[in-house]
C-alpha positions as CSV (number, residue, x, y, z in Angstrom):
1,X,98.2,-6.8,-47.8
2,X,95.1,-8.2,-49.6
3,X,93.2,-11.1,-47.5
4,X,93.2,-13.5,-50.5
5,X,95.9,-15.7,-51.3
6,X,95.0,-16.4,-55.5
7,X,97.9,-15.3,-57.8
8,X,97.0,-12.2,-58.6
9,X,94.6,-9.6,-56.7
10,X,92.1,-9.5,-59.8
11,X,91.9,-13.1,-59.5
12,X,90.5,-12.9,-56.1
13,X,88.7,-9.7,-57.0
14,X,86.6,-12.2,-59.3
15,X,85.8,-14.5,-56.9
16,X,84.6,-12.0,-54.3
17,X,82.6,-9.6,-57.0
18,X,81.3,-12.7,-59.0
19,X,80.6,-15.4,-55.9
20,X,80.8,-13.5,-52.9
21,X,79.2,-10.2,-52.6
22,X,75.8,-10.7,-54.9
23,X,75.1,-13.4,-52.3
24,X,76.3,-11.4,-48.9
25,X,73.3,-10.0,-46.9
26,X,72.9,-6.8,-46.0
27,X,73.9,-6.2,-42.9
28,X,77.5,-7.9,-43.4
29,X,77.8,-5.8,-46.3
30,X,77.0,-3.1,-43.9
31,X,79.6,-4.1,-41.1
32,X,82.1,-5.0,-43.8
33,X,82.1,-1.5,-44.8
34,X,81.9,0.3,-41.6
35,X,85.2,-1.9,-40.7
36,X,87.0,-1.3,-44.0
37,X,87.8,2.5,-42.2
38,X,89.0,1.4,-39.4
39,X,92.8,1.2,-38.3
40,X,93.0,-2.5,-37.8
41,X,90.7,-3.0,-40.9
42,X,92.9,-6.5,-41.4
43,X,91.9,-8.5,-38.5
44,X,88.2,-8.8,-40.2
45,X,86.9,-12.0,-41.3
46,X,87.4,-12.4,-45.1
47,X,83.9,-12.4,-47.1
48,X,84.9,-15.7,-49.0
49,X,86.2,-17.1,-45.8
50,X,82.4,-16.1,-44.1
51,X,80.6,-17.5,-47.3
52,X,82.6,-21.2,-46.6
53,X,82.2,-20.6,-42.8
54,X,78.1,-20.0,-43.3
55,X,77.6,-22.7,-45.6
56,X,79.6,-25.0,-42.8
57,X,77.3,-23.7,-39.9
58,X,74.1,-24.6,-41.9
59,X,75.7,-28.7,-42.9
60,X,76.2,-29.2,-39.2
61,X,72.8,-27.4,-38.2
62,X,74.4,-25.3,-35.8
63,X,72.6,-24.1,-32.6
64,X,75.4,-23.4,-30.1
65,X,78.6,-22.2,-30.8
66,X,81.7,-20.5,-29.1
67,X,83.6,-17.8,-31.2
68,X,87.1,-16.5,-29.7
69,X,88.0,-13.4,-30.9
70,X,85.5,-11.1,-32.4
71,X,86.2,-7.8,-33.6
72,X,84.1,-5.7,-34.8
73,X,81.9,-8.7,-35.5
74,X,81.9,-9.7,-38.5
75,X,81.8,-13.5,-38.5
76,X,79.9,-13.6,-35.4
77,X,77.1,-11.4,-37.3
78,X,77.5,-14.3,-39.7
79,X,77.0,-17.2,-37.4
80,X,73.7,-15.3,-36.0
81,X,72.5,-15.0,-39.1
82,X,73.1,-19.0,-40.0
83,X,72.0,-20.4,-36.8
84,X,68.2,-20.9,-35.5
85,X,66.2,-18.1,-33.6
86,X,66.7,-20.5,-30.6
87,X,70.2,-21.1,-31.3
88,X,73.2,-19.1,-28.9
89,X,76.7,-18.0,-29.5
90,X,79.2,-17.3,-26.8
91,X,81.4,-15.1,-28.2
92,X,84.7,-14.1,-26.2
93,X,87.0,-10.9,-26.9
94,X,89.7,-9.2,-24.8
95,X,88.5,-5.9,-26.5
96,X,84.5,-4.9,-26.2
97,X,85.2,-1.5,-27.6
98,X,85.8,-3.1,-31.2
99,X,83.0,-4.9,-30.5
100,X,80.2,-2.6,-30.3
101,X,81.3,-0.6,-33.4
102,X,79.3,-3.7,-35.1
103,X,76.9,-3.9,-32.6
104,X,74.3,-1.2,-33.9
105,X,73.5,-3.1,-37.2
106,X,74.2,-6.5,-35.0
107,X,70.6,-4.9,-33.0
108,X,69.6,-4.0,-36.8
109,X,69.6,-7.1,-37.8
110,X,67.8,-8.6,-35.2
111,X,70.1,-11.0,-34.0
112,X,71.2,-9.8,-30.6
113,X,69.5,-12.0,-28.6
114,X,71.3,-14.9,-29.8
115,X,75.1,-13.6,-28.4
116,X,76.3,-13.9,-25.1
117,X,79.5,-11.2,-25.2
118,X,82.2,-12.0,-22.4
119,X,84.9,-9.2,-22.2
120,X,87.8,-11.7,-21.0
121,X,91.0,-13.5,-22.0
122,X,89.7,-16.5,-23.8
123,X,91.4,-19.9,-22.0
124,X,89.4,-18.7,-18.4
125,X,86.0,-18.9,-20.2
126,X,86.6,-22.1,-21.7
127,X,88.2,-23.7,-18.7
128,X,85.1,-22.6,-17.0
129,X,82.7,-24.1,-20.0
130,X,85.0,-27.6,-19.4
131,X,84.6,-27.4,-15.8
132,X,80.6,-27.2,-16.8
133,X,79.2,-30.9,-17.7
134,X,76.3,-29.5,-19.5
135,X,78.5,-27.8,-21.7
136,X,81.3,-30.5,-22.4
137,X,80.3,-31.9,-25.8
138,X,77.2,-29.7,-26.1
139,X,78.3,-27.1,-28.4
140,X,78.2,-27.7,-32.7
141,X,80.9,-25.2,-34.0
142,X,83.0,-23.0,-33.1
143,X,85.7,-20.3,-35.1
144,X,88.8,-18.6,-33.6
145,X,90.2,-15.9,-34.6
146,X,92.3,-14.3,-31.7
147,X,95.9,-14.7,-30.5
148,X,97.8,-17.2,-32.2
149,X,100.0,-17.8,-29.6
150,X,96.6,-19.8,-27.9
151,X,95.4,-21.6,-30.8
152,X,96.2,-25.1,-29.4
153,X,95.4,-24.2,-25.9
154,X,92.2,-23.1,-27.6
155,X,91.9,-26.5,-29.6
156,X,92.2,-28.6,-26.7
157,X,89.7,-27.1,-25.1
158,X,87.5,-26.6,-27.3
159,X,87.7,-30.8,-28.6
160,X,86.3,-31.3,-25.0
161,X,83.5,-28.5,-25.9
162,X,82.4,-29.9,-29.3
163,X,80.4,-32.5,-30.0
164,X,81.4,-35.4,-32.0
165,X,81.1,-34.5,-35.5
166,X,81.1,-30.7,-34.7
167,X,83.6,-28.4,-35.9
168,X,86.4,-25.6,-35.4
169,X,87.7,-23.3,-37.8
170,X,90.9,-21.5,-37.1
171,X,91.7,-18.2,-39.2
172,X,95.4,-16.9,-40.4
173,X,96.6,-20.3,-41.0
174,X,98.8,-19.2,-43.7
175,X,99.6,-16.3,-42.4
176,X,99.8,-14.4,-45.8
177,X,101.1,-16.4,-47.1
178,X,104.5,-16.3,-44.9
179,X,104.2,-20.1,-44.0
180,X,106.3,-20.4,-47.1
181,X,108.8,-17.6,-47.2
182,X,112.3,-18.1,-45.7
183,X,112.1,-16.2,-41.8
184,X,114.7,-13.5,-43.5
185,X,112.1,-12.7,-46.3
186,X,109.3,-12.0,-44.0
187,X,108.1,-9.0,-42.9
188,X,109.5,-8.5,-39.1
189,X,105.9,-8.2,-37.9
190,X,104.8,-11.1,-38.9
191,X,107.7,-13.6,-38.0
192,X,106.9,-14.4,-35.1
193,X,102.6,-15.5,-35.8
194,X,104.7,-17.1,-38.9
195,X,106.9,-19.6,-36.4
196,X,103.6,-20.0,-34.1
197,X,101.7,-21.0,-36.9
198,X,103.9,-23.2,-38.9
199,X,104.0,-24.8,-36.2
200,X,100.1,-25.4,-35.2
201,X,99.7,-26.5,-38.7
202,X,101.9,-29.2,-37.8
203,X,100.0,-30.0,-35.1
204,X,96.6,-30.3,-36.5
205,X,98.0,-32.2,-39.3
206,X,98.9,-34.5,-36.6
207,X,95.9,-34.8,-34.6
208,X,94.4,-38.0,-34.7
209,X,91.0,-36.6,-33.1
210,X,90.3,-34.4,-35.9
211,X,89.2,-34.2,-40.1
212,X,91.1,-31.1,-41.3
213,X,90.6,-29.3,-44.3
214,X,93.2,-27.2,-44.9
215,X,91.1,-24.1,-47.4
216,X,92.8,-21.3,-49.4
217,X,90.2,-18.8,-48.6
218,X,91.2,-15.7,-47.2
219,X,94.1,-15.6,-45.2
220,X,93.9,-19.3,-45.3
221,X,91.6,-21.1,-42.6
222,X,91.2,-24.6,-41.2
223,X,88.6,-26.9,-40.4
224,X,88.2,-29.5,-37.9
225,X,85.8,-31.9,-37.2
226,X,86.1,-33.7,-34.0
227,X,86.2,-37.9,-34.7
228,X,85.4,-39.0,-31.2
């Protein structure tokens, strides 16, 4: 299934080969091709996703930043590459083995030393962050990408972690496109992240705390920005 959600595949084809890549640096070029071969290839950020997700990290001057759910590192790569030489990323995965396929040009790159990798289910760190007052309202952004079955566990939390003005993306949020198709049409894999994410859409919509942007890149993402 293609990550873009245009009408046709050559429309998004267009937008990646005439926006995307010319502007893409090197090493997520690198890392986006080193994922493309492996088994799970699907679960990577998209590039046009990454390109919005960049540009967001540099409006909001980003300096700290939590990412749940990382992979093989693409968009965290992304973030380290945005945010100061100062600036830190806590970046939580169930899965370090994914993980350090990227980490070699992650080192190449010379970004390293901005990521602090925690090997763990995601809602024990944060809890943990929460429970920390230096940390409550001290972080700028923060993308999630991980089990949807979490994603407003992860929002709650993560409204306490933010600073006002700050922002969250969430991935999948159409879901291929599913969000639309009757339960019987979809694909029995994907019903159930379908019914979980219908429903967090909902959700955000409704969140008084929060700007949303709901963006058509990729498999769909959305932004937040925390109000107050």
């Amino acid at each position: 299934m293609s990550k873009g959600l245009l009408k046709s595949e050559e429309l998004y084809q267009y937008v990646l080969e005439t926006s995307v890549y010319p502007r893409e640096p090197e090493p997520l070029r690198e890392l986006r091709t080193v994922t493309a071969t492996h088994p799970s290839a699907m679960m990577a950020t998209s590039p046009d996703a990454g390109q919005l997700i960049a540009m967001l990290l540099q409006l909001v001057n980003a300096k700290k930043t939590i990412e749940v759910g990382v992979f093989t590192g693409y968009s965290l790569l992304l973030t380290a590459l945005s945010i100061p030489e100062d600036g830190k990323i806590i970046a939580i995965d169930v899965n370090r083995e994914s993980y350090e396929i990227g980490l070699p040009i992650i080192r190449k790159a010379g970004v390293e030393h901005k990521i602090d990798f925690i090997e763990s289910e995601a809602l024990p760190v944060l809890d943990k962050l929460v429970k920390d007052h230096e940390s409550e309202g001290g972080f700028d952004f923060a993308f999630v990408d991980a089990d949807k079955i979490n994603y407003w566990n992860y929002h709650e939390r993560l409204l306490k972690l933010l600073k006002v003005g700050g922002i969250v993306v969430y991935d999948n949020t159409l879901w291929g496109g599913t969000v639309v198709m009757p339960e019987e049409a979809t694909p029995e894999g994907m019903r159930m992240g379908r019914e979980l994410t219908i429903k967090l859409n909902k959700l955000l919509a409704a969140d008084s705390r929060v700007q949303i942007s709901h963006a058509s890149v990729g498999d769909g993402i959305t932004i937040c920005r925390r109000l107050h």
